[in-house]
MMTF fields as JSON, N, C-alpha, C and O atoms, coordinates in Angstrom:
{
  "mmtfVersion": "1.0.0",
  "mmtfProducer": "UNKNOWN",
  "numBonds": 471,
  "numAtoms": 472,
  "numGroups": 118,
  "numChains": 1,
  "numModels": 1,
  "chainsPerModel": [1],
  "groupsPerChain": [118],
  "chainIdList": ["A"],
  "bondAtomList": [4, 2, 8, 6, 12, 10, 16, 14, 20, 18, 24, 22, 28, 26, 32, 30, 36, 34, 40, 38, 44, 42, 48, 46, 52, 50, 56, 54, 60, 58, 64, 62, 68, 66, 72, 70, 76, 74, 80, 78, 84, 82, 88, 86, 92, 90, 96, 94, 100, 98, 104, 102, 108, 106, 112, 110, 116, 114, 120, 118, 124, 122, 128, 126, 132, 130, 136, 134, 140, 138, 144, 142, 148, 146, 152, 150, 156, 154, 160, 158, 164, 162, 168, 166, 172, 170, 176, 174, 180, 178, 184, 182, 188, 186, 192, 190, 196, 194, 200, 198, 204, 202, 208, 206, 212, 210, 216, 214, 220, 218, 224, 222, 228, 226, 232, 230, 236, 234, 240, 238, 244, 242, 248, 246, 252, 250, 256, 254, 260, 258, 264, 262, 268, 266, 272, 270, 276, 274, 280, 278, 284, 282, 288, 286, 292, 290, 296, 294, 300, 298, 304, 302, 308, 306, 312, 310, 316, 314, 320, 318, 324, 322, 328, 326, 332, 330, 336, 334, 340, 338, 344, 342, 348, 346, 352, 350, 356, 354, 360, 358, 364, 362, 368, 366, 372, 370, 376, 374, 380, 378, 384, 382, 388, 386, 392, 390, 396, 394, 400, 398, 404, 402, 408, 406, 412, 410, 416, 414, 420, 418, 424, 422, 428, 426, 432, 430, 436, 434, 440, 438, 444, 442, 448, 446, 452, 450, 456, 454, 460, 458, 464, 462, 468, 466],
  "bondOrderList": [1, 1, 1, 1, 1, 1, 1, 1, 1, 1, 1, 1, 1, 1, 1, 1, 1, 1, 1, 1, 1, 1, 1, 1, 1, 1, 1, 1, 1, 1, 1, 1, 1, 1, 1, 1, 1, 1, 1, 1, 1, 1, 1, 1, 1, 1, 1, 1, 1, 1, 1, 1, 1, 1, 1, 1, 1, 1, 1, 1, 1, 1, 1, 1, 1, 1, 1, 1, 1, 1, 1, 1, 1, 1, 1, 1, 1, 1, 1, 1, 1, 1, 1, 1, 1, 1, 1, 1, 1, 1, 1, 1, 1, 1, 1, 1, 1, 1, 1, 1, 1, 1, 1, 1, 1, 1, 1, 1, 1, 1, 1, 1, 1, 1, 1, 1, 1],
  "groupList": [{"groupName": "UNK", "atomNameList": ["N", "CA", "C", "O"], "elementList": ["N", "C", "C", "O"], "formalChargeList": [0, 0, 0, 0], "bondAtomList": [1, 0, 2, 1, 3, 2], "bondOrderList": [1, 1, 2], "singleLetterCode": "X", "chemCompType": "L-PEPTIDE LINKING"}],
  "groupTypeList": [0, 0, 0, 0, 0, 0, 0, 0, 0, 0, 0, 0, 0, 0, 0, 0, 0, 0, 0, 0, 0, 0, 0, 0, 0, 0, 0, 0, 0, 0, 0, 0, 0, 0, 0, 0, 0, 0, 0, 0, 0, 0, 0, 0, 0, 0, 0, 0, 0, 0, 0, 0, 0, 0, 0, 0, 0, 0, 0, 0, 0, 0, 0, 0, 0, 0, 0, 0, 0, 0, 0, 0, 0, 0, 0, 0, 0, 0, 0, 0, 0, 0, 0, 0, 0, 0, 0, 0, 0, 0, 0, 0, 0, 0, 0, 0, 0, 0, 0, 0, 0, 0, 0, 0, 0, 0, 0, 0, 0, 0, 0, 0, 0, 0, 0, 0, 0, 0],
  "groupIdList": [1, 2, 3, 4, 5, 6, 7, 8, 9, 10, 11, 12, 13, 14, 15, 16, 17, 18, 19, 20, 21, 22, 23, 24, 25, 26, 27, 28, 29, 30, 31, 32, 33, 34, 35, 36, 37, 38, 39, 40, 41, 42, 43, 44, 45, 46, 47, 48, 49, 50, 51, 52, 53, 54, 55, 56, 57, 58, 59, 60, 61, 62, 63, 64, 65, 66, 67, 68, 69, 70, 71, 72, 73, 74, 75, 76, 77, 78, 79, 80, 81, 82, 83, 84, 85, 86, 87, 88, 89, 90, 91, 92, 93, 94, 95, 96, 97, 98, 99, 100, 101, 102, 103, 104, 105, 106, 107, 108, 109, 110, 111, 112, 113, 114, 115, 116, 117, 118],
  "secStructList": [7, 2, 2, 2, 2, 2, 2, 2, 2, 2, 2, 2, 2, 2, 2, 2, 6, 1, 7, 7, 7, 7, 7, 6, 6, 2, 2, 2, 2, 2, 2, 2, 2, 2, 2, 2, 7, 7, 5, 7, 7, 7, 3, 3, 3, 1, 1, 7, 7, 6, 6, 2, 2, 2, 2, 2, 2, 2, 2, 2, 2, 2, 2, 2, 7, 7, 7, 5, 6, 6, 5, 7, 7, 7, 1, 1, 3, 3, 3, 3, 3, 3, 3, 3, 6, 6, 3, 3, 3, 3, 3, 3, 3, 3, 1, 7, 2, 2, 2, 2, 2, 2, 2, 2, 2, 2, 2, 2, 2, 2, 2, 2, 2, 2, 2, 2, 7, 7],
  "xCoordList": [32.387, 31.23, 30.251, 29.059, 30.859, 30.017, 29.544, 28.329, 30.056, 29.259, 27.85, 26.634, 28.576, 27.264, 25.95, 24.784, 26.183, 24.991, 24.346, 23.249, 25.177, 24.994, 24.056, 22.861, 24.347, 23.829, 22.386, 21.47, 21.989, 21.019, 19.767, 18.56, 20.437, 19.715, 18.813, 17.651, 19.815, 18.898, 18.188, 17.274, 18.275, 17.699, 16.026, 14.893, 16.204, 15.085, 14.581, 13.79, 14.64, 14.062, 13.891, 12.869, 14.776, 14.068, 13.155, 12.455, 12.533, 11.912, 10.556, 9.61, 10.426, 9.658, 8.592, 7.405, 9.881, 8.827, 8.538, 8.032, 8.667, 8.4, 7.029, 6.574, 6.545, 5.584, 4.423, 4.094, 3.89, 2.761, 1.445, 0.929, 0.796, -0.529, -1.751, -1.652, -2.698, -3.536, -4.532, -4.948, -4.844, -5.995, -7.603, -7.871, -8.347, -9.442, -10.209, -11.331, -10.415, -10.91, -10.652, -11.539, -9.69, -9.147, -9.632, -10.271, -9.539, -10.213, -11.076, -11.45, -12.13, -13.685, -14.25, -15.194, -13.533, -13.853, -13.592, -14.16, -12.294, -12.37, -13.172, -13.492, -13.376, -14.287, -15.856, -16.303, -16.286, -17.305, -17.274, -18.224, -15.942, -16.12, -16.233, -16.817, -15.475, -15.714, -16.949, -17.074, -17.91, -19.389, -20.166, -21.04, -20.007, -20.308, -20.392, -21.128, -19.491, -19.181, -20.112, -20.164, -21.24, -22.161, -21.872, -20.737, -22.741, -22.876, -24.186, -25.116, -24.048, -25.553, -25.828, -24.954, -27.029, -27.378, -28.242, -28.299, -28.573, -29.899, -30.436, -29.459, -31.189, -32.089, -33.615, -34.373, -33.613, -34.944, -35.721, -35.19, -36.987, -37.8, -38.717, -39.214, -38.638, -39.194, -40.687, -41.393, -40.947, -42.445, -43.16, -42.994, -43.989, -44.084, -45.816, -46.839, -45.766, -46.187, -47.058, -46.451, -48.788, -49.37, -48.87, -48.569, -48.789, -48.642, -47.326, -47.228, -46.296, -44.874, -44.531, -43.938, -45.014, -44.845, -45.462, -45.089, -46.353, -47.442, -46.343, -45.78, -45.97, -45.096, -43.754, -43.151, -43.192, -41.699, -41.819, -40.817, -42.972, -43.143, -43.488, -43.098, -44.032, -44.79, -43.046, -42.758, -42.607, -41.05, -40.466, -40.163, -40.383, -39.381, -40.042, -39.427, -41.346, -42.169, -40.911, -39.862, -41.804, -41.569, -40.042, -39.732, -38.747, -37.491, -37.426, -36.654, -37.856, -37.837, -38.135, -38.072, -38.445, -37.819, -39.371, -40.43, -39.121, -39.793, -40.305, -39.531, -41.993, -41.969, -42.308, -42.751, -41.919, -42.569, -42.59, -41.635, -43.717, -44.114, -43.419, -43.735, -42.507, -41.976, -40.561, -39.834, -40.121, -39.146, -39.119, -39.837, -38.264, -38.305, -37.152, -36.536, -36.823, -35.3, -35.269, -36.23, -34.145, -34.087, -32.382, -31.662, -31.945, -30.935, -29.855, -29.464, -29.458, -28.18, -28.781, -27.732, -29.576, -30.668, -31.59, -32.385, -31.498, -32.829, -32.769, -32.006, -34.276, -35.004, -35.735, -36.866, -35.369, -36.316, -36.73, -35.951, -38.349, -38.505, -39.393, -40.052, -38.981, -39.078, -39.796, -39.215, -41.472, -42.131, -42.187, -42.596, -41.508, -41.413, -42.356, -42.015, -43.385, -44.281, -44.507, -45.512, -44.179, -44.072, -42.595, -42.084, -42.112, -40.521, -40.805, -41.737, -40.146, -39.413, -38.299, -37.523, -37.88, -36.348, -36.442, -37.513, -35.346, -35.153, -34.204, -33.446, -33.56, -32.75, -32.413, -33.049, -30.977, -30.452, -29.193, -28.067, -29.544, -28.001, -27.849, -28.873, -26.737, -26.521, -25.162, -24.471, -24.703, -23.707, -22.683, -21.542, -22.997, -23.209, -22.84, -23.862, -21.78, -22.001, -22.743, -23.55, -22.446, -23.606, -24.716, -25.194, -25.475, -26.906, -27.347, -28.492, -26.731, -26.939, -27.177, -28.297, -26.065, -26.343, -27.328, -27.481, -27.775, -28.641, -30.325, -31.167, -30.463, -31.292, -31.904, -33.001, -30.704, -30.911, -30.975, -31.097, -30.945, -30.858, -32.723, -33.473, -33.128, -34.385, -35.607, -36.802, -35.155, -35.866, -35.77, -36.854, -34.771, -34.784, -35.427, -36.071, -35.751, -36.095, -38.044, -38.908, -38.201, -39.592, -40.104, -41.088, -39.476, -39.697, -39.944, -40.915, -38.911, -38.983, -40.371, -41.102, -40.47, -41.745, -43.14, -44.171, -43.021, -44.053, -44.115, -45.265, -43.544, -43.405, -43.566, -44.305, -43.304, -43.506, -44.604, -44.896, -45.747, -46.872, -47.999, -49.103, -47.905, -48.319, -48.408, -48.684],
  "yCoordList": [-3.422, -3.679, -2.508, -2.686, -1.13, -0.033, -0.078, 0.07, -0.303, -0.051, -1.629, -1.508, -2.894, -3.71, -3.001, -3.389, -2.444, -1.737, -0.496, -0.121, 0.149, 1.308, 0.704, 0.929, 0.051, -0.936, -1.565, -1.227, -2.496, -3.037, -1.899, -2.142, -0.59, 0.64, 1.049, 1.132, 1.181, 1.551, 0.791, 1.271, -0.394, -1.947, -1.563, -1.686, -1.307, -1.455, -0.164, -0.453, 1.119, 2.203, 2.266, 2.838, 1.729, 1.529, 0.861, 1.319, -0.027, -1.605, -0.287, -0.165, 0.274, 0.706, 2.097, 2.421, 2.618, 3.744, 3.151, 3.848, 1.361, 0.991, 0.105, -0.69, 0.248, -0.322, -0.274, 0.767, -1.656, -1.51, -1.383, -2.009, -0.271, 0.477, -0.521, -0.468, -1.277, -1.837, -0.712, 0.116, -1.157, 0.107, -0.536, -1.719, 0.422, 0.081, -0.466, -0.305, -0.948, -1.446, -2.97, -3.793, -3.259, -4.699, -4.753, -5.781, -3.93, -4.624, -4.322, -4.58, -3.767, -4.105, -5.025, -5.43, -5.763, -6.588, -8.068, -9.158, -7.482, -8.947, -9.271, -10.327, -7.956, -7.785, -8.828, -9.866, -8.141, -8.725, -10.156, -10.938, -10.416, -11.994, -12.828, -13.908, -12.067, -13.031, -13.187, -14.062, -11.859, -11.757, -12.672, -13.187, -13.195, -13.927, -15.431, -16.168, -15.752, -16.948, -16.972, -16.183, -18.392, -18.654, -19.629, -20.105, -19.991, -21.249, -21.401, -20.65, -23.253, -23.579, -24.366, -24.181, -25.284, -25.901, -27.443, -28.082, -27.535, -28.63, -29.419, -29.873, -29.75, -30.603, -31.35, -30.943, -32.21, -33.088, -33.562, -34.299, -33.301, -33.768, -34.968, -34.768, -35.982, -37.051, -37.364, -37.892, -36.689, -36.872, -35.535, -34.58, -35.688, -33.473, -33.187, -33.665, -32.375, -32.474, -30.972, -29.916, -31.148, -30.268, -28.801, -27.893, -28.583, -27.159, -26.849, -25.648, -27.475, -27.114, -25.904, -24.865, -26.266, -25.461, -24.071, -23.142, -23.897, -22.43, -22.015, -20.925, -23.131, -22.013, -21.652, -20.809, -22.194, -22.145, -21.128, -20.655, -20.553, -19.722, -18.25, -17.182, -18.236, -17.601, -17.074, -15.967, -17.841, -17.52, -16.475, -15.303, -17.374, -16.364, -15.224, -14.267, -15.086, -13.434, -12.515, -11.894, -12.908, -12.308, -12.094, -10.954, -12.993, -12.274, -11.033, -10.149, -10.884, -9.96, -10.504, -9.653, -11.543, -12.621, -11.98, -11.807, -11.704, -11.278, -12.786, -13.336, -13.323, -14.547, -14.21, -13.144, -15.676, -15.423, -16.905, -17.653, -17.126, -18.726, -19.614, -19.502, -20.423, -21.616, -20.618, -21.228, -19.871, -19.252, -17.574, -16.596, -17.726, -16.552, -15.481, -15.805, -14.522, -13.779, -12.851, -12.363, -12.708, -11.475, -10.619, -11.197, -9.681, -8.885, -10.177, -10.273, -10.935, -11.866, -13.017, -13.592, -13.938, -14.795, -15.404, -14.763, -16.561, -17.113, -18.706, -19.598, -18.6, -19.916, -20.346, -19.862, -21.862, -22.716, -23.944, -24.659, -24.105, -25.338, -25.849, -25.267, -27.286, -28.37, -29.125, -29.565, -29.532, -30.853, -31.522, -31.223, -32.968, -33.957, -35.213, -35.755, -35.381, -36.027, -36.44, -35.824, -36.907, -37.085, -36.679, -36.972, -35.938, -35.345, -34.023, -33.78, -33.108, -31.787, -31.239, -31.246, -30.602, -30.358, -28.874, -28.267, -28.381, -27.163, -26.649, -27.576, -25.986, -25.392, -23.868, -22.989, -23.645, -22.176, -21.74, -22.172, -20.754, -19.824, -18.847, -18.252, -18.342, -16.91, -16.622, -17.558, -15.707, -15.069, -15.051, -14.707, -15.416, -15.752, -16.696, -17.192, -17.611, -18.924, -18.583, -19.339, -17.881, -17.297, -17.553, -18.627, -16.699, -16.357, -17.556, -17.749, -18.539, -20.15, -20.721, -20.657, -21.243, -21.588, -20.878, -21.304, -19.843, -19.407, -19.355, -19.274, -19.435, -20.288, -21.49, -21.767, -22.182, -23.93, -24.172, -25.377, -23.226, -24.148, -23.524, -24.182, -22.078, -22.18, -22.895, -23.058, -23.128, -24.136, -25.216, -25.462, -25.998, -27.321, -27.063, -28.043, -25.812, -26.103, -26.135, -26.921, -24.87, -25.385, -26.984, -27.442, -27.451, -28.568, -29.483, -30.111, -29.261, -30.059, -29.926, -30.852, -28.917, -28.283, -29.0, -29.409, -29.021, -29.205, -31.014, -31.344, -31.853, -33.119, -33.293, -34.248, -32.939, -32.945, -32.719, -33.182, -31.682, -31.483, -32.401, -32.347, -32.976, -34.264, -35.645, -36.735],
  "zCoordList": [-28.593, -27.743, -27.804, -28.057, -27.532, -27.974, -28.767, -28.633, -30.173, -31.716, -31.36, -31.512, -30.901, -31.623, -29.903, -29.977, -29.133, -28.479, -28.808, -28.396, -29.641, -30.54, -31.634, -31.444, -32.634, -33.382, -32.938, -33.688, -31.758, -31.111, -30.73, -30.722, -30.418, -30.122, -31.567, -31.966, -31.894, -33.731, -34.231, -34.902, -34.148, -34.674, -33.587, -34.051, -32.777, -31.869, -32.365, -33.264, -32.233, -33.076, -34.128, -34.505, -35.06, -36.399, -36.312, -37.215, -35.818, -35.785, -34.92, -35.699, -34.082, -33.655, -34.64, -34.597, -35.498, -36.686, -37.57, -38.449, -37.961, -38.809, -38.41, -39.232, -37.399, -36.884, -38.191, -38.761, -38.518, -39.544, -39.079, -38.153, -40.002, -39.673, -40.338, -41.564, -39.976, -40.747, -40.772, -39.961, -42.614, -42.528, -42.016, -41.809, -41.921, -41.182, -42.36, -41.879, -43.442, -44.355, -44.045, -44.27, -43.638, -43.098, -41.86, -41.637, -40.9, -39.691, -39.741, -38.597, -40.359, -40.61, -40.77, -40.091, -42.157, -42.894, -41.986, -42.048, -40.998, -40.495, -39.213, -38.668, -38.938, -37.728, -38.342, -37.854, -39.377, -39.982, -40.425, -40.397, -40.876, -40.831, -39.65, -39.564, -38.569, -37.821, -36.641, -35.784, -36.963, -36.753, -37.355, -36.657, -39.131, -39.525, -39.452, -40.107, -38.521, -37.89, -36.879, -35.936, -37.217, -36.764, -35.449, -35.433, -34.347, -33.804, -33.841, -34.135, -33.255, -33.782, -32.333, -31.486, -31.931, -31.143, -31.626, -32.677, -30.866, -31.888, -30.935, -30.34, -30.556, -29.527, -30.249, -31.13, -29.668, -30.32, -29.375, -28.543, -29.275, -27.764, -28.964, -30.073, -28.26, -28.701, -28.807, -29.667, -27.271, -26.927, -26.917, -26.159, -27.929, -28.202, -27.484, -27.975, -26.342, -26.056, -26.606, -26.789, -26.849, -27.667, -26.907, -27.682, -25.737, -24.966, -25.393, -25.644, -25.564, -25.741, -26.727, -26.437, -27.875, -28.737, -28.529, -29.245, -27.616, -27.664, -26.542, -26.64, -25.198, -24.42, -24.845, -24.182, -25.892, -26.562, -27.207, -27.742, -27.33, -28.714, -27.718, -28.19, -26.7, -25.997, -24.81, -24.355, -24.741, -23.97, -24.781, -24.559, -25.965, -27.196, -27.059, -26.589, -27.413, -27.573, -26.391, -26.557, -25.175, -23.642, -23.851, -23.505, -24.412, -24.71, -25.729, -25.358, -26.513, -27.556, -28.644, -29.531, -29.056, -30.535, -31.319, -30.715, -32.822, -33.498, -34.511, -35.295, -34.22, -35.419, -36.874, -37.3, -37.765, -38.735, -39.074, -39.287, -39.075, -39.204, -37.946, -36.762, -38.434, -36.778, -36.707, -35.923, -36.976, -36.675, -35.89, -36.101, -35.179, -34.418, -34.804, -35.819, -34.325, -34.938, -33.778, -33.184, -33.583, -32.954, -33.196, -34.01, -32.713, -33.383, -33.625, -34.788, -32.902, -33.09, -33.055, -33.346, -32.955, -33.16, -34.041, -34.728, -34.031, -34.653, -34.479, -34.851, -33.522, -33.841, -34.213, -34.152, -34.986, -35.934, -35.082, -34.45, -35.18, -34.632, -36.098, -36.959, -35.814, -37.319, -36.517, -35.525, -36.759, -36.352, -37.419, -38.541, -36.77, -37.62, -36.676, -35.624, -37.329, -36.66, -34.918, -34.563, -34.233, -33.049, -32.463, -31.382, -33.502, -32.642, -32.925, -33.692, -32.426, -32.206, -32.387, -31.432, -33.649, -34.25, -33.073, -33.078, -32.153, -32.228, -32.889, -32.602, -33.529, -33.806, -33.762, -34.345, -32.736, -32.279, -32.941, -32.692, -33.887, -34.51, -33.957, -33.621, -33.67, -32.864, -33.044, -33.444, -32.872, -32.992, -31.953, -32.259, -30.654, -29.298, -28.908, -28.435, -28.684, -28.006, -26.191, -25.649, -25.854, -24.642, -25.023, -24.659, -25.844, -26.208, -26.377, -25.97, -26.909, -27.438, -25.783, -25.275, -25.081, -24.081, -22.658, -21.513, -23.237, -22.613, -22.721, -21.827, -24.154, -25.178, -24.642, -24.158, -24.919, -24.162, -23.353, -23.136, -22.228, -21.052, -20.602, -19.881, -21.281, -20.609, -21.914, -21.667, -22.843, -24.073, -23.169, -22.64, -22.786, -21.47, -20.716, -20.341, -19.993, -18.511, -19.088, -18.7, -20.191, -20.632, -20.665, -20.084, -21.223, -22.364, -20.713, -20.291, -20.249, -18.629, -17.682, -17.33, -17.467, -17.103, -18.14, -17.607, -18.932, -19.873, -19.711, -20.001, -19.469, -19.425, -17.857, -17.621, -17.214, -15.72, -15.221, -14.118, -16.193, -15.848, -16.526, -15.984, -17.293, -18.422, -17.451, -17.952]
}
């Protein structure tokens, strides 16, 4: 009985200096992949109303968002809006599932506002 608790003792200390070291080249890399892992959003306003787009665009500024043409960017960010004749593509990538739902809900509350006043 002594030897197999004698035995169980060593098993557990050996098992403890053999602990494996990942090198930081690996958790970089996976750190970075999994930064790379995008989310997305997508919303379509049907009825586009001419002001929408100047205050959608005019919101983004006032957050930080840097444009360049219908797209905006910002450090973990970027939005694309797509007019397709009488519709409105938005589209939100971020790094963020936060930043996304935080995105959308004041892109909604615009878009709401903007139809409410129409």
């Amino acid at each position: 009985m002594l030897i197999a608790i004698l035995a169980f003792e060593w098993l557990v200390l050996s098992l403890n200096w053999l602990k494996v070291k990942i090198p930081k080249e690996v958790l970089e890399e996976e750190r970075k992949r999994k930064e790379r892992r995008k989310y997305s959003w997508t919303i379509k306003i049907e009825e586009l109303e001419d002001s929408l787009l100047e205050r959608l665009g005019r919101l983004l500024l006032d957050m930080g968002f840097t444009q360049y043409g219908s797209k905006f960017y910002s450090n973990d960010s970027i939005v694309i809006f797509e007019n397709e004749s009488e519709e409105l593509k938005i589209i939100v990538f971020s790094s963020s599932p936060l930043k996304i739902a935080n995105l959308a809900g004041k892109i909604e509350m615009e878009a709401l506002k903007c139809s409410i006043k129409s």
